[in-house]
C-alpha positions, 0 to 999 in steps of 0.5 A: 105462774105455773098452773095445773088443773086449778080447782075453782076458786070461791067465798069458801072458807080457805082450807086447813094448811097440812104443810106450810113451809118457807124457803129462802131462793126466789125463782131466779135462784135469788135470796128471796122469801117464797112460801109453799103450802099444801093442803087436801087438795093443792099445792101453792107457792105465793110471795110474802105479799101472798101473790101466788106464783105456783099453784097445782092441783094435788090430783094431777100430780104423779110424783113429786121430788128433790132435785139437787143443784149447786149449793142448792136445789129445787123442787119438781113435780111430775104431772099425770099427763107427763109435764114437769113444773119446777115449783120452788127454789132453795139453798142447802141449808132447808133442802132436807127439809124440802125433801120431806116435803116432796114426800109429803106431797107424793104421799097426799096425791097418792091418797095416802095419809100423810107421813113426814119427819118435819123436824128442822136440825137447829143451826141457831141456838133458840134462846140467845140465836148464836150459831151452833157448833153443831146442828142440834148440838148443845149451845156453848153459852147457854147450856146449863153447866151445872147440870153438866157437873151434876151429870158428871158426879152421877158417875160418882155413885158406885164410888160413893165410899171413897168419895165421902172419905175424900170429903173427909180428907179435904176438910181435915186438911182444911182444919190442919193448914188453919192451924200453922198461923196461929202458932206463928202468932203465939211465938211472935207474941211469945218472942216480943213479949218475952214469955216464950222459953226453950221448952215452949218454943220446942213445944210448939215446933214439935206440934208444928212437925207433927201437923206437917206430917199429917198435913203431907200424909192427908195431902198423898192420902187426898191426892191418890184418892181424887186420881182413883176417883177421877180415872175411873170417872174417865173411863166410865166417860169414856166407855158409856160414850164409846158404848152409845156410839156403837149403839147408835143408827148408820145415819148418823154414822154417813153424817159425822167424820170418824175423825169428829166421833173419835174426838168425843172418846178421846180428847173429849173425855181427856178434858173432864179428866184433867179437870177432875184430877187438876181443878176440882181438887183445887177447888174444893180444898181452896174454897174450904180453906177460904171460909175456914180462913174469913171465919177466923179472920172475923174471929181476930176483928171484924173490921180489919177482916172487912176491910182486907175482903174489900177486893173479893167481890171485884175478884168475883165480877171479874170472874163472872164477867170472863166466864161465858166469853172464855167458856165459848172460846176453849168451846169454838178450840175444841171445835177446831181440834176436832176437825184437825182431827178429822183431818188428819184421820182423813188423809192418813187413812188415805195415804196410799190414795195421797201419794199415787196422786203426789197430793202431799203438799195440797193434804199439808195445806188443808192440814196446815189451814185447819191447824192455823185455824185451831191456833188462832181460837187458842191464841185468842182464848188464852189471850183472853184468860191472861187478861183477866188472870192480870186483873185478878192479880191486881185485885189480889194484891190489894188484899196485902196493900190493905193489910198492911195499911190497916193491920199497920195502923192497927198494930201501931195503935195496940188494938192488935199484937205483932203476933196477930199481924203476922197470923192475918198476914199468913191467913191472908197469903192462903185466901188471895193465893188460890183466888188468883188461880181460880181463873184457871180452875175456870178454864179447866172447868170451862173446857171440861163442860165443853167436853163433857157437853159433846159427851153427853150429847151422845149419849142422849142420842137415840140408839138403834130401835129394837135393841130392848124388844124382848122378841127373839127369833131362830131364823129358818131363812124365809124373807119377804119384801113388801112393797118397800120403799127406801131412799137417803133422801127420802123425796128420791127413793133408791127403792120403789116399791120393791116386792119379792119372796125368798124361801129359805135356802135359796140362793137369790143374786141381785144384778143391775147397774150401778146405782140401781138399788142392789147394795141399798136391798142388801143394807135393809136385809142387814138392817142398817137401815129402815125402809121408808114404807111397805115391810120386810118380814123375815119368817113371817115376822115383821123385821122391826118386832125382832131384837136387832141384836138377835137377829143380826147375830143369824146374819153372815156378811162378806162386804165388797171391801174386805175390813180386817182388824189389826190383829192375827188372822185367827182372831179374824177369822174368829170375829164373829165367834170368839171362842171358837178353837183353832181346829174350828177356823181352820175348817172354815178358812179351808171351805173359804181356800184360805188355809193353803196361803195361811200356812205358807206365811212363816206365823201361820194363822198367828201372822199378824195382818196389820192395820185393815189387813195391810200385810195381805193382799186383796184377795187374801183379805176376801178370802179371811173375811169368807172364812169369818163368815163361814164360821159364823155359821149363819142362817143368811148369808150376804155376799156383796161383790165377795170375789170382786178383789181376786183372780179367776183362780182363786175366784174359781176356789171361792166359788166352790167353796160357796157352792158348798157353803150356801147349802141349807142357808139363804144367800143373797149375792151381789156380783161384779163378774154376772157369770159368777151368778150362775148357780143361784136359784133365782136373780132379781134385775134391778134398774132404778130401784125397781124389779125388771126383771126375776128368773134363773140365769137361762131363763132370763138369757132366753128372755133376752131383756135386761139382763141379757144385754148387761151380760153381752155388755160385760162379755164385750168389756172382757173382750176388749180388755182381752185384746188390749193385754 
C-alpha cells in the first residue's frame, strides 16, 4: 500500500467524501473494483472489502494528473518532496472522468475550492440499461415518440392556414369515398329487384362521376398541400439544425466526425420528410376512412360489423408487438448509415494523402466493412418488418373469409339484401386494405422518430455561452492573460498559469516547441474555447461579459492551414465583409501580394478556386486568406504559421505587407521561420505551457536562453537542409 505522511488515524468521526469514485482495473491493470475517495484532508484508495491499498495525505501533494495508457490510464500524484505514486488504474471508458478527478485533487491540496465537472456521459440508457447509440444520446426504445411527432408539428405553427384547410380537405375526402358503395348497393338492389330504370341508372352514374371528380380534384387539391406543408417542415428541420450546429462550442466539434454531423442535416431530416409526405397523409386519410367506415358498417348490422372487425385487435397486437424491435432496428440502420457516411467523408476528404500511400484497397475494405455492416442491420430490419407485414396480411384476409360466410348466410336468410352485401363488401375493401400497409407507415414513422430524435437532440444541445449577453464592446486592442489555466484534458493542462499584458497595437509573437502551448493561447484569444481557470480581459473586460459575436467580429485570422470556399476568389476575399466592392478587395488582396498572380489567372478575381482552394497552390491560398483578413479590418490580428506554406520571395512579399498591416491593430504571431518574428515588439517563449521567457528578439538573442537555442537549432536545420540540395 503506498502511503504518504498518513494523518494519524482515531475514534473520530470519518470525514465527509468531497469525491467519491469508482474505477474499473485493479493495480495489475485487471478488470477489478477499486474505490477512490478524497476528503479535506486524504486521498484513499480501498478495495470493495474497504481494505486500503493507497492513501495519501492531501497536504503532501504538489500535483495530481491523468496519465494515458493503451485503452486505458491511470492516475499519479507528484508528492512535494518529488516522489511519484501511482495511485489508481482505469479503462478508457471512465478515464474522462478520472480526469476530473485529478483536478480535483490538485485543486483541494492547493487550498482552492473545489471546481469540477463530475457529470458522467451516459453509455446505458438509465430506465431499460441498453447500450446507447450515442453517449448521452437519446434512447431508441425508450424515447417518448409521441412527443417527438408533437415537437415536429411545432413546426406546423406559422402554417396553421394550410394545415386546417388540409384537415378539412382530408375529412371531405372521407365523407366523398363513403359514398360510392352505397350507390353500389342501391343499383344491385335496383338490378335485382327490377325497380331501377334508365333514367335512374343514369342518375346515379352521373353522381357517381361527379364525386369521382371531386374525389380527384380533393385528392390533387390534398396532395399539393401535404407536400407544402411537409417541404417547408424539412427545411425548417433542416436549418434550425444546421443553425444549432453552428452554434454549438468547439468541443463538440473535436468529438464528433464531419461525417456524423452531416447525417443530422441531411439524411436525418430526409427521414422525417418522406414520412410527412408518404406516411402521415396515409395515416391521417385511412384512419378517418376507418371510422367513417366501422360507423356505417354498425349502421348496416351490428352483428355482421362485429363479427368481420374480429381480426382488427390481432392486426393491432401484431403492430404493438413489432413496433419497438422494428423502431430500434431502422435506429441501429441509421447508425450505421451515419458512420458510412463518415467514412466515406473521411477518405474522400483524404484522397491525395490516400493515393500517395497506395492506401486504396486498405480505404475500400473500412469502407466495404462498414457498408456490409449497414447491410446486415437493414437486412434485418426489413426481414423483420416483412414478418409482421405477412402476418397482417393473413389477419387481413380473415375479414373477407368472415364476410363472406356470415354476410353469405345473412343474405341467404333475407336478413340482408344483395345489394347491402355488396356495399360491406366494398367497405370492407377500404378498412383492411390500408390496415395492411400501416406496418409500413410504422417503418416511416419509426425511422422518421429516429431522425427526428438525433435532430432534436441537437438542438437541445447548449450553444456557445455569451452569444445573448447583450455586452458589446469597440475593441481598442489591450489584452490581458490572468493566471489561465487550460487543458483538453483537464487533469493535463496545456497552459499553466500563464500571465501576460498586451497593450494595443502591439505586435506580440509566440515561439516554442511543438506542443508547448502556442496554438492553445491563440484558441483562448479567438475564444474557442474557455480557459479552465485564471481570465482573460480584453480592455479590461473580462472576455466572458462580452457578446461573442460582437467580439469575434473585431477579430481577423489567418490559420496555418489556409480553408478556401468553393467559390470565387473574390467571394473569399470578401468572406468576412460580403458587401465590400470590388475596388475594396482589391486593395487588400495588394497589401496581401496577391493581386499580381489574380489578374494573371484568365478570370481574374472571378477564377473559381475549387473545393478548399484546390485550383491554387499553397502560398496562393495563404495569400487570399491574408487578403480575407486585411479586409476584415479588425482591431486583433491572428497570425498562426501565416507564411508556413510560401517561399522565401513570396514570404519576403507577405512580410511587408504585414509590416504595413499590423500598424495601429494588436497582432499575435505564431512563426514556423523564428526570423520572421523580427519585427514584433515582444516575443513570449513558451515550453510546456509556461512562460520562459519574454523580450524583443536582440534581447532574448543577448539572453542566450531558450529562445536562442531554438533559433541556432533551426539556423543548423537550415543549413543541413542547405548542403543536401
Amino acid at each position: 500500500m503506498q502511503t504518504a505522511s498518513l494523518t494519524p488515524g482515531g475514534a473520530s468521526a470519518p470525514e465527509i467524501p468531497l469525491i467519491d469514485v469508482t474505477s474499473d482495473l485493479d493495480e495489475d491493470g485487471l478488470y477489478g473494483v477499486r474505490r477512490l475517495v478524497v476528503t479535506a484532508t486524504e486521498v484513499t484508495v480501498s478495495t470493495p472489502t474497504g481494505v486500503p491499498t493507497c492513501r495519501i495525505a492531501l497536504s503532501d501533494i504538489a500535483k495530481a494528473r491523468h496519465d494515458p495508457l493503451v485503452s486505458g490510464g491511470r492516475m499519479i500524484v507528484t508528492l512535494k518532496n518529488g516522489v511519484i505514486i501511482p495511485v489508481v488504474n482505469y479503462s478508457l471508458a471512465v478515464s474522462e472522468k478520472f480526469s476530473e478527478v485529478a483536478r480535483g485533487i490538485e485543486q483541494l491540496s492547493q487550498g482552492e475550492e473545489l471546481s469540477i465537472d463530475m457529470h458522467e456521459e451516459l453509455k446505458r440508457c438509465p430506465k431499460c440499461d441498453r447500450l446507447l447509440p450515442e453517449k448521452d444520446g437519446p434512447c431508441p426504445v425508450c424515447v417518448n415518440r409521441s412527443k417527438t411527432l408533437w415537437r415536429i408539428f411545432g413546426f406546423l405553427k406559422p402554417y396553421s392556414r394550410a394545415t386546417t384547410m388540409l384537415v378539412a380537405g382530408s375529412v371531405c375526402t372521407t365523407a366523398l369515398n363513403l359514398i360510392p358503395p352505397y350507390i353500389q348497393k342501391q343499383l344491385v338492389d335496383g338490378f335485382t329487384e327490377k325497380t331501377l330504370g334508365t333514367n335512374g341508372l343514369l342518375q346515379w352514374m352521373a353522381l357517381w362521376l361527379g364525386i369521382a371528380l371531386a374525389g380527384s380534384g380533393l385528392q390533387i387539391f390534398n396532395g399539393r398541400l401535404m407536400t407544402y406543408l411537409a417541404t417547408h417542415i424539412s427545411k425548417d428541420l433542416r436549418a434550425s439544425t444546421y443553425r444549432a450546429i453552428e452554434y454549438l462550442s468547439m468541443k463538440y466539434f473535436d468529438r464528433k466526425p464531419v461525417g456524423a454531423i452531416a447525417s443530422r442535416v441531411t439524411q436525418d431530416t430526409d427521414r422525417v420528410w418522406h414520412f410527412l409526405v408518404d406516411g402521415f397523409p396515409f395515416f391521417i386519410t385511412n384512419s378517418l376512412m376507418a371510422l367513417g367506415v366501422i360507423g356505417f358498417l354498425f349502421s348496416i348490422d351490428a352483428v355482421l360489423a362485429a363479427a368481420i372487425l374480429v381480426p382488427i385487435p390481432f392486426i393491432l397486437l401484431i403492430s404493438v408487438r413489432y413496433w419497438k424491435p422494428i423502431s430500434n432496428m431502422f435506429f441501429k440502420v441509421s447508425q450505421r448509415m451515419a458512420r458510412l457516411h463518415m467514412q466515406l467523408n473521411e477518405s474522400l476528404s483524404g484522397i491525395r494523402v490516400v493515393k500517395a500511400f497506395v492506401s486504396e484497397d486498405r480505404e475500400f475494405k473500412r469502407f466495404d466493412e462498414r457498408n456490409k455492416a449497414w447491410q446486415q442491420a437493414a437486412m434485418q430490419a426489413d426481414q423483420k418488418w416483412y414478418t409482421a407485414f405477412g402476418m397482417m396480411t393473413f389477419a387481413a384476409s380473415l375479414g373477407a373469409l368472415i364476410n363472406w360466410t356470415v354476410g353469405g348466410m345473412f343474405v341467404l336468410q333475407g336478413r340482408l339484401t344483395l345489394g347491402e352485401f355488396i356495399m360491406v363488401n366494398s367497405l370492407l375493401i377500404m378498412v383492411y386494405g390500408p390496415m395492411q400497409w400501416f406496418a409500413q407507415v410504422n417503418n416511416w414513422f419509426s425511422r422518421a422518430m429516429a431522425g427526428a430524435e438525433r435532430i432534436f437532440e441537437v438542438m437541445d444541445m447548449t450553444p456557445e455561452s455569451n452569444r445573448e449577453l447583450e455586452r458589446t464592446l469597440d475593441i481598442r486592442g489591450d489584452v490581458t492573460f490572468d493566471a489561465v489555466r487550460f487543458g483538453y484534458d483537464k487533469s493535463n493542462p496545456v497552459l499553466k498559469n500563464m500571465s501576460f499584458d498586451v497593450k494595443a497595437g502591439e505586435m506580440i509573437g509566440f515561439v516554442g516547441r511543438s506542443g508547448a502551448g502556442k496554438s492553445s493561447t491563440i484558441n483562448l484569444i479567438c475564444r474557442f474555447y474557455e480557459p479552465d481557470g485564471g481570465r482573460i480581459l480584453v480592455d479590461g473586460v473580462p472576455l466572458n461579459e462580452i457578446n461573442i459575436a460582437n467580439y469575434r467580429s473585431q477579430i481577423g485570422i489567418v490559420l496555418q492551414e489556409p480553408f478556401l470556399f468553393n467559390g470565387t476568389i473574390a467571394e473569399n476575399i470578401a468572406y468576412g465583409k460580403p458587401d465590400a466592392s470590388l475596388e475594396e478587395i482589391m486593395v487588400a488582396a495588394r497589401a496581401a501580394n496577391a493581386h499580381d498572380f489574380i489578374v494573371s489567372k484568365p478570370d481574374g478575381y472571378d477564377s473559381i478556386v475549387g473545393e478548399r482552394g484546390v485550383q491554387l497552390s499553397g502560398g496562393e491560398k495563404q495569400r487570399i486568406s491574408i487578403a480575407r483578413a486585411i479586409l476584415h479590418n479588425p482591431r486583433i490580428l491572428i497570425l498562426d504559421e501565416a507564411t508556413s506554406s510560401v517561399d522565401v520571395e513570396t514570404e519576403r512579399q507577405i512580410q511587408e505587407a504585414i509590416g504595413r498591416l499590423v500598424e495601429g491593430r494588436t497582432t499575435f504571431a505564431i512563426a514556423h521561420r523564428l526570423s520572421t518574428l523580427r519585427n514584433a515588439d515582444r516575443l513570449i517563449v513558451l515550453e510546456r505551457g509556461e512562460i520562459v521567457e519574454m523580450g524583443t528578439h536582440e534581447e532574448l538573442m543577448k539572453r542566450r536562453g531558450v529562445f536562442c537555442n531554438l533559433v541556432e537549432t533551426q539556423r543548423a536545420v537550415t543549413e543541413i537542409i542547405g548542403v543536401g540540395n
